[in-house]
N, C-alpha and C positions, 0 to 999 in steps of 0.2 A: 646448361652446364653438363659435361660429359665426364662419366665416372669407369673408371675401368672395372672390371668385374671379374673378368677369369681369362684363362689362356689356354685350350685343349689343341695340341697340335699347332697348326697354322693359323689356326681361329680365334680371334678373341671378342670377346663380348663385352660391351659398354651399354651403360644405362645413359639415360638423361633425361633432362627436367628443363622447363624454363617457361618463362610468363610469355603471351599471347596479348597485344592491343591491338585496336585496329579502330579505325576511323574511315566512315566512307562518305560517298555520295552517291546513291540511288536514284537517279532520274530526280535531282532536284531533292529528296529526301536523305537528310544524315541517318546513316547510322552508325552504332557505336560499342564495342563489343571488348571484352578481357576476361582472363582466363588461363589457365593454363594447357603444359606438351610434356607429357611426359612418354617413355618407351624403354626398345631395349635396341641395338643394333650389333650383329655377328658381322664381322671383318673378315675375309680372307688374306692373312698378309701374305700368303705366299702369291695368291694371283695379284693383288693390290686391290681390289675390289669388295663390295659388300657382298652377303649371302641373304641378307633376310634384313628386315627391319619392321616393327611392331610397335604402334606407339597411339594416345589414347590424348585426343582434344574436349577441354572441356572446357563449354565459352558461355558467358551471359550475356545477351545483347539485349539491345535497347533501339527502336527503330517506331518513328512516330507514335512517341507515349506508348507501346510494347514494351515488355521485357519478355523474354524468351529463351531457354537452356536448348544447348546443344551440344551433344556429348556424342562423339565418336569414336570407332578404333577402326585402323588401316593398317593391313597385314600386307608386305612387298615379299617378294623371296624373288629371289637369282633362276630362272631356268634355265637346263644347259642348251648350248647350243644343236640343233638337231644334225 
């Protein structure tokens, strides 16, 4: 879900949130993971493009009788062109 936030100039900023499943097959091995996505993303509406995005995964999985937490954060940002 995507939530509006603010609007400075050209720019505006949305949050968002949402649940994370997942179901696989490992060389013959299931595994099986949920969890949630949350962030923030800055929009340029005057180019139409994004400028940045920042957002934070946090997953339980479960992987032959394991359980195991993985909790990430991935920062994007826009570089101008040279």
């Amino acid at each position: 879900m995507y939530t509006f936030v603010s609007l400075e100039g050209s720019r505006a900023t949305l949050s968002f949130e949402g649940p994370i499943d997942m179901n696989l097959d490992v060389g013959g091995v299931g595994m099986s993971g949920s969890g949630t996505m949350t962030g923030t993303t800055v929009v340029n509406l005057a180019e139409g493009r994004y400028q940045s995005q920042t957002s934070r995964m946090n997953l339980d999985m479960s992987m032959a009788g394991m359980t195991m937490k993985s909790n990430s954060t991935t920062t994007l940002e826009l570089m101008p062109d040279p």
